[in-house]
C-alpha positions as CSV (number, residue, x, y, z in Angstrom):
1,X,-22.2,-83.0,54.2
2,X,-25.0,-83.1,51.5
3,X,-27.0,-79.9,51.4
4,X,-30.3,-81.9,52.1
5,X,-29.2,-82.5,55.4
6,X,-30.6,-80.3,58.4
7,X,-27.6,-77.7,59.8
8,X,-27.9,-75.3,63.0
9,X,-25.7,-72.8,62.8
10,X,-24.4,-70.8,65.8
11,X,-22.5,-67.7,66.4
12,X,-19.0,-68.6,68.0
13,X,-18.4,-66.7,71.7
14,X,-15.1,-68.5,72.4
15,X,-13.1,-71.3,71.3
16,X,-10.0,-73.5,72.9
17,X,-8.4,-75.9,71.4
18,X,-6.0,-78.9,73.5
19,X,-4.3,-82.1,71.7
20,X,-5.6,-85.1,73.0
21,X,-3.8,-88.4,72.4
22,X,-3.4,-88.6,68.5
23,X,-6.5,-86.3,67.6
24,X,-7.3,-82.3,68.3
25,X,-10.1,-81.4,70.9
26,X,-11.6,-78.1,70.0
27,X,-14.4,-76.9,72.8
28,X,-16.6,-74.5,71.7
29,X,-19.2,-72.1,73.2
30,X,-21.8,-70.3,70.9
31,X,-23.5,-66.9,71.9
32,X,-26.6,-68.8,73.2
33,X,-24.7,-70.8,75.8
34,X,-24.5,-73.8,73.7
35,X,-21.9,-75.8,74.4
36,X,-20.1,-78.7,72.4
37,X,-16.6,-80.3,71.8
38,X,-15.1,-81.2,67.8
39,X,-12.6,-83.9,68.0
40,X,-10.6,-83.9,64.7
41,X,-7.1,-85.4,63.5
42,X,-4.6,-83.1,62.4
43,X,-4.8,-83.8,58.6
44,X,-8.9,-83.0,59.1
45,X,-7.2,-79.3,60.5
46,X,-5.1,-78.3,58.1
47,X,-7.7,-78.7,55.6
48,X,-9.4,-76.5,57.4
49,X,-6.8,-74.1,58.2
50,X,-6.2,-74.3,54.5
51,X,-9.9,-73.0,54.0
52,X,-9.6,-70.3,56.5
53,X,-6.5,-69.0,54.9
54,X,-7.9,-68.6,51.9
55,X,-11.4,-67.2,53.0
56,X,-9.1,-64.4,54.6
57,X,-7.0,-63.7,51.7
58,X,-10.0,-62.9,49.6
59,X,-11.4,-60.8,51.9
60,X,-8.0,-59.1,52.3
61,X,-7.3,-58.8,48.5
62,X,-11.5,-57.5,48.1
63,X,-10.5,-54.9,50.6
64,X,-7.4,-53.9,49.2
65,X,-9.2,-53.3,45.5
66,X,-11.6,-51.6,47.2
67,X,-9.3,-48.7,48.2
């Protein structure tokens, strides 16, 4: 995504995910009541998954420093 490019960002309220055929459906519900579905193969999730994990080990590793 380039960073010229208009982004609305929403806070998450719930999420589900289901496997759909050959691809990952996650449905997702912001805090406003929006509403909107990310379809996404399973190499495009654990990239992501990859991200969060690190994201979370920082934060876990700033935390423990911290004490």
């Amino acid at each position: 995504m380039a960073t010229t490019e208009k982004v609305t960002t929403y806070t998450l309220k719930q999420a589900i995910a289901a496997k759909v055929g050959d691809h990952v459906e996650i449905a997702v519900e912001a805090e406003d009541g929006t509403r909107f579905k990310i379809v996404a193969t399973a190499e495009q999730l654990d990239v992501l998954t990859g991200d969060l994990e690190s994201i979370l080990d920082s934060d876990d590793a700033d935390a423990e420093a911290a004490e």
